[in-house]
KEMI-69959 format. One record per residue (C-alpha): residue number from 1; residue in three letters; x, y, z. Coordinates in Angstrom, 3 decimals, decimal comma, always signed. Example, Ala and Ser with C-alpha at 12.3 -4.5 7.8 and 13.67 -1.06 7.14 Angstrom:
<node nr="1" rest="Ala" x="+12,300" y="-4,500" z="+7,800"/>
<node nr="2" rest="Ser" x="+13,670" y="-1,060" z="+7,140"/>
//
This chain:
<node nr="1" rest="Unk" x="+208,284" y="+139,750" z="-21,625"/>
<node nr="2" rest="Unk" x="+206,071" y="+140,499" z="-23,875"/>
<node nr="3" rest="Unk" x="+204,650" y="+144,309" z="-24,397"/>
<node nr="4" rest="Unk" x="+200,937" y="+144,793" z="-24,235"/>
<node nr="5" rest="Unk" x="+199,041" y="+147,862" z="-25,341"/>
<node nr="6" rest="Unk" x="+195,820" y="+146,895" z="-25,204"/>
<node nr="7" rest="Unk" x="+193,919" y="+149,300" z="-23,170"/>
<node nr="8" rest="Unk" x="+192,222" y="+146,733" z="-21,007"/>
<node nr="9" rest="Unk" x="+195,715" y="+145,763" z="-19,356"/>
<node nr="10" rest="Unk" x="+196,483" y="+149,646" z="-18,568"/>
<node nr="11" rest="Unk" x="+196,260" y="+150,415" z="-15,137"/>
<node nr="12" rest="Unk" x="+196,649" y="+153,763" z="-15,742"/>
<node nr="13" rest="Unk" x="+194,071" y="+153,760" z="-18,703"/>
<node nr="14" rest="Unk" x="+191,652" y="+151,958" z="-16,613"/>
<node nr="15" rest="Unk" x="+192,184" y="+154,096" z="-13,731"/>
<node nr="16" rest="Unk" x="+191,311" y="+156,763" z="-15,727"/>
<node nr="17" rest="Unk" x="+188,246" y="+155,980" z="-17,303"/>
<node nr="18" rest="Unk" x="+186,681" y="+154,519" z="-14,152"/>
<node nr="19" rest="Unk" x="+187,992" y="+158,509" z="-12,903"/>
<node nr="20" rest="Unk" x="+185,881" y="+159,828" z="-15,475"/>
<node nr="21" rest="Unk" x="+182,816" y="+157,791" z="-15,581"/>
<node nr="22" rest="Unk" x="+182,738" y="+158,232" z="-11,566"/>
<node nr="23" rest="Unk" x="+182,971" y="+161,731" z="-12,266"/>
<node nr="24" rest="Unk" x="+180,319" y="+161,702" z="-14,682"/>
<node nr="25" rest="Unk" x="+177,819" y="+160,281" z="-12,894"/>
<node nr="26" rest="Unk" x="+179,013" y="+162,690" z="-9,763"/>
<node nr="27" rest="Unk" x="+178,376" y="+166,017" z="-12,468"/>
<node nr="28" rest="Unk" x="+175,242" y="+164,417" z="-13,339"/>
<node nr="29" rest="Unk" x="+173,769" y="+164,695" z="-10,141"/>
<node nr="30" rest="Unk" x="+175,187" y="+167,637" z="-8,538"/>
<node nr="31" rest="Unk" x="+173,361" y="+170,468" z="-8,412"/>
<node nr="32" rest="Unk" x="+174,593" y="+173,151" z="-10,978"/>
<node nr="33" rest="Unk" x="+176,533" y="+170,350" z="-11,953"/>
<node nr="34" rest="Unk" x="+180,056" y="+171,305" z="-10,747"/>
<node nr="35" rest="Unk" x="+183,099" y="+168,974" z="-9,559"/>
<node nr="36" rest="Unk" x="+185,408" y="+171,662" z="-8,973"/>
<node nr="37" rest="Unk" x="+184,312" y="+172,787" z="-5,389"/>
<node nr="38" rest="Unk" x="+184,769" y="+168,835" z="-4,460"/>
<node nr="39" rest="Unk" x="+187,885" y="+169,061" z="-2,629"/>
<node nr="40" rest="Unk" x="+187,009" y="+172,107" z="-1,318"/>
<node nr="41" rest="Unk" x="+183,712" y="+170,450" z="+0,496"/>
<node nr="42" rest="Unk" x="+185,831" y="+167,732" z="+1,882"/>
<node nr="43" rest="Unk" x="+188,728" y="+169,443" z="+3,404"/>
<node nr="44" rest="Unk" x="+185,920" y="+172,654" z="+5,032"/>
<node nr="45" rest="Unk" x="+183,009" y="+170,399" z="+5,922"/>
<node nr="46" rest="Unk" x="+183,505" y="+169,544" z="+8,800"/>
<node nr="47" rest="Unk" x="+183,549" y="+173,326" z="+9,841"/>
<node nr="48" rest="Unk" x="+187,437" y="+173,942" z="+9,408"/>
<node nr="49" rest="Unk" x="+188,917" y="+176,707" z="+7,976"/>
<node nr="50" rest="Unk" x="+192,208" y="+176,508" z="+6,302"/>
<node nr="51" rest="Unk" x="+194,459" y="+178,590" z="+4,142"/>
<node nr="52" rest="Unk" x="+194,648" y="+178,857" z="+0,283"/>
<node nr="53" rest="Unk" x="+197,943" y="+177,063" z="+0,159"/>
<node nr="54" rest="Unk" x="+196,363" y="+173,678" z="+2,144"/>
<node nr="55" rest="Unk" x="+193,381" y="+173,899" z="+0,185"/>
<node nr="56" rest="Unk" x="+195,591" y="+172,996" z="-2,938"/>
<node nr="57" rest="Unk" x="+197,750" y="+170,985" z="-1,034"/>
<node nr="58" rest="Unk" x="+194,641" y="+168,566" z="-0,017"/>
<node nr="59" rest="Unk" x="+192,971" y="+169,022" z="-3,330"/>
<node nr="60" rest="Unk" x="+196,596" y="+168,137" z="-4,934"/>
<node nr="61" rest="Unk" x="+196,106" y="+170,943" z="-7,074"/>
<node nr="62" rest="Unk" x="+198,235" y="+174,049" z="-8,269"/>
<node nr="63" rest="Unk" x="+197,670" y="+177,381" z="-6,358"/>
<node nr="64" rest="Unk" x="+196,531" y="+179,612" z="-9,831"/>
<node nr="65" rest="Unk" x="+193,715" y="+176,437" z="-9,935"/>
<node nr="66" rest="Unk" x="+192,669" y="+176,978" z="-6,256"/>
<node nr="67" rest="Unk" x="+192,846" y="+180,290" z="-6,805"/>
<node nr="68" rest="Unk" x="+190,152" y="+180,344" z="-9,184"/>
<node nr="69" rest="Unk" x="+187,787" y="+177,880" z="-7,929"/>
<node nr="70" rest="Unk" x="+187,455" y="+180,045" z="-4,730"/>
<node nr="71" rest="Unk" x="+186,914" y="+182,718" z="-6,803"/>
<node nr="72" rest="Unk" x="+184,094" y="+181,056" z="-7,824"/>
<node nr="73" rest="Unk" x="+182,866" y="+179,285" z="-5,046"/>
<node nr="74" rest="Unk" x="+183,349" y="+183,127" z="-3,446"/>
<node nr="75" rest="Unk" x="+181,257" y="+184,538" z="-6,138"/>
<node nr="76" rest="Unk" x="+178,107" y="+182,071" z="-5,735"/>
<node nr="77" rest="Unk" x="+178,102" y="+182,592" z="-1,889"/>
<node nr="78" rest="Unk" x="+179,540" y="+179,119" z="-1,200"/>
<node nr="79" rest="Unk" x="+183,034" y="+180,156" z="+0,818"/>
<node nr="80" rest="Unk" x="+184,307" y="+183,295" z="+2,595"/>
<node nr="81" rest="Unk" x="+187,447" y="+184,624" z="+3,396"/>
<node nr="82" rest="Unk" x="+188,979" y="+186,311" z="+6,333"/>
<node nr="83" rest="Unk" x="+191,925" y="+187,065" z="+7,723"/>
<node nr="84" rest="Unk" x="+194,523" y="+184,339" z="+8,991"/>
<node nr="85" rest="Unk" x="+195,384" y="+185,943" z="+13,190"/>
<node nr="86" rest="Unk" x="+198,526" y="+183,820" z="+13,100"/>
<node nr="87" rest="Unk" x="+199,688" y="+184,801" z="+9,295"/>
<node nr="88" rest="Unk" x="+198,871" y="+188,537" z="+8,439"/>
<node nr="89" rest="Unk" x="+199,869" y="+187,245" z="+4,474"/>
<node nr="90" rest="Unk" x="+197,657" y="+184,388" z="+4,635"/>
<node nr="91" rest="Unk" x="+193,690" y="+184,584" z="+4,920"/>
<node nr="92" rest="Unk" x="+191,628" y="+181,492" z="+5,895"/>
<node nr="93" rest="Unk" x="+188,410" y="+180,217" z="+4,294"/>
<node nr="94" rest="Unk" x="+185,378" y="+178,692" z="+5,179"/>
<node nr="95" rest="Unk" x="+181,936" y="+177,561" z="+4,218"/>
<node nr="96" rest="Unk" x="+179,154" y="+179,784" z="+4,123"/>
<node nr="97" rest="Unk" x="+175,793" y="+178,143" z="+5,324"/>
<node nr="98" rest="Unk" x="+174,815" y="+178,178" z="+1,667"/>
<node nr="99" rest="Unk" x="+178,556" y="+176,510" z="+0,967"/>
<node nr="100" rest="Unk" x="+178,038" y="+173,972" z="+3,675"/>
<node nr="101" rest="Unk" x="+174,462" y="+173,070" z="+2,628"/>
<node nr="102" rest="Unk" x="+175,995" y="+172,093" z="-1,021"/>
<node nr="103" rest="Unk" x="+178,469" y="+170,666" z="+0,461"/>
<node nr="104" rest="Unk" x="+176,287" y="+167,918" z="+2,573"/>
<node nr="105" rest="Unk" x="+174,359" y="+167,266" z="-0,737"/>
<node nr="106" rest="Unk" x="+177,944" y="+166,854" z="-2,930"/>
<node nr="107" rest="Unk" x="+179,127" y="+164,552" z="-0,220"/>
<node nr="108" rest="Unk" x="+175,897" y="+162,541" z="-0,147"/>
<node nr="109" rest="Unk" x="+175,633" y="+162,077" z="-4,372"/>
<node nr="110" rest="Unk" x="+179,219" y="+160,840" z="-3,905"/>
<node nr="111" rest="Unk" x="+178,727" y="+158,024" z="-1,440"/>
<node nr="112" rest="Unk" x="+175,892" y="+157,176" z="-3,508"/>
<node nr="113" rest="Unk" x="+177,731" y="+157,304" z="-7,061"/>
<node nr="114" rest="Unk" x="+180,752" y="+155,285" z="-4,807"/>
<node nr="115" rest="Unk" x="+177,772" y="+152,993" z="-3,810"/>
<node nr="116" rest="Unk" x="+177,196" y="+152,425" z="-7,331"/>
<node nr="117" rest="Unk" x="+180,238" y="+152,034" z="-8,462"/>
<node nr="118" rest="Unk" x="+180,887" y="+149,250" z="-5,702"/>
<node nr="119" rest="Unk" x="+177,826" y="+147,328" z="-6,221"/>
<node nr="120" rest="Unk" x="+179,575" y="+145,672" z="-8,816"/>
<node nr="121" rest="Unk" x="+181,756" y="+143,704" z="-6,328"/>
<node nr="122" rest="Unk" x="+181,334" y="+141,296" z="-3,198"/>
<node nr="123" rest="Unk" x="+181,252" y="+142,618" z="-0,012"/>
<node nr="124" rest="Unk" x="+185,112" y="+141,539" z="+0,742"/>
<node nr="125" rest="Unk" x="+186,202" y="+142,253" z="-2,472"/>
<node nr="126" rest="Unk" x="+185,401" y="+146,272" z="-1,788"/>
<node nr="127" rest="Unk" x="+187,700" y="+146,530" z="+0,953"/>
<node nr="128" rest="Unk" x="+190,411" y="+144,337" z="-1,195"/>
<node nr="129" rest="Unk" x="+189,793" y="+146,903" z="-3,718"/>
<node nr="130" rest="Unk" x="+190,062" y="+150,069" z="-1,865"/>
<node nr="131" rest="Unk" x="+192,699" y="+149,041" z="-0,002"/>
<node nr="132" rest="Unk" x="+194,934" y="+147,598" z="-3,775"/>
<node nr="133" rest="Unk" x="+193,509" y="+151,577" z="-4,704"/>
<node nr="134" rest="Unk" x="+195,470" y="+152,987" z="-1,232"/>
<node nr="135" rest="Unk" x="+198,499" y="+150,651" z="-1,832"/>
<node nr="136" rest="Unk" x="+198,821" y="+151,959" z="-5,566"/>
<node nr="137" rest="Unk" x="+197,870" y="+155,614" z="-4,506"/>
<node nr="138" rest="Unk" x="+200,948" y="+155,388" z="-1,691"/>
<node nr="139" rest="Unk" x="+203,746" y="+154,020" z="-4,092"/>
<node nr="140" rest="Unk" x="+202,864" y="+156,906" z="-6,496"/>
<node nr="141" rest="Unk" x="+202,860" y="+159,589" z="-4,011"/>
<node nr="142" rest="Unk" x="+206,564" y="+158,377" z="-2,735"/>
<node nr="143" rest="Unk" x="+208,030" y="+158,554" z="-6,235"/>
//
């Protein structure tokens, strides 16, 4: 077999830059022009509230990282914290109106940027994609 280096045969290398050029055009038209509250948006949008510890767990993120963007997101009015009733140690956050307002407007520039980035294919091949994306996703989780 013969070894290939070439960057254009890297899945990894390729997922990555099509990572960063997604998130490029996302920064470009968020306002304040901020990725980090992202996962954030999508795991409290929908009006949950969940502890630190999912947070990073959904945003597949270390703690000291979550830590800090709710600091921020805290600081600009965007999430609040209170008390966890079932978990005295734990506290649970949320959106703030501000926070959830944002968040709409972060989740609609990303379907459009996905848009985008999709337009280059045919209809079926976007679900063939996504779904090759969910296969590869899966098999890396489980090693």
């Amino acid at each position: 077999m013969e070894i290939r280096d070439r960057r254009s045969d890297s899945v990894g290398y390729l997922i990555n830059w099509a990572a960063r050029l997604l998130a490029r055009a996302l920064d470009r038209r968020l306002e304040g022009g901020n990725l980090g509250p992202m996962p954030v948006y999508y795991a409290l949008l929908d009006g949950a509230a969940l502890p630190q510890k999912e947070l990073a767990r959904l945003a597949a993120v270390e703690q000291p990282t979550m830590a800090n963007t709710l600091a921020r997101m805290t600081r600009d009015g965007l999430v609040t914290a209170s008390p966890d009733p079932s978990d005295r140690r734990s506290t649970l956050i949320r959106l703030t109106p501000l926070g959830h307002e944002r968040g709409v407007a972060a989740m609609a520039n990303a379907r459009a940027v996905n848009a985008l980035a999709l337009e280059a294919l045919e209809p079926g091949e976007r679900e063939a994609f996504l779904a090759m994306l969910r296969k590869v996703i899966a098999r890396l989780e489980a090693d």
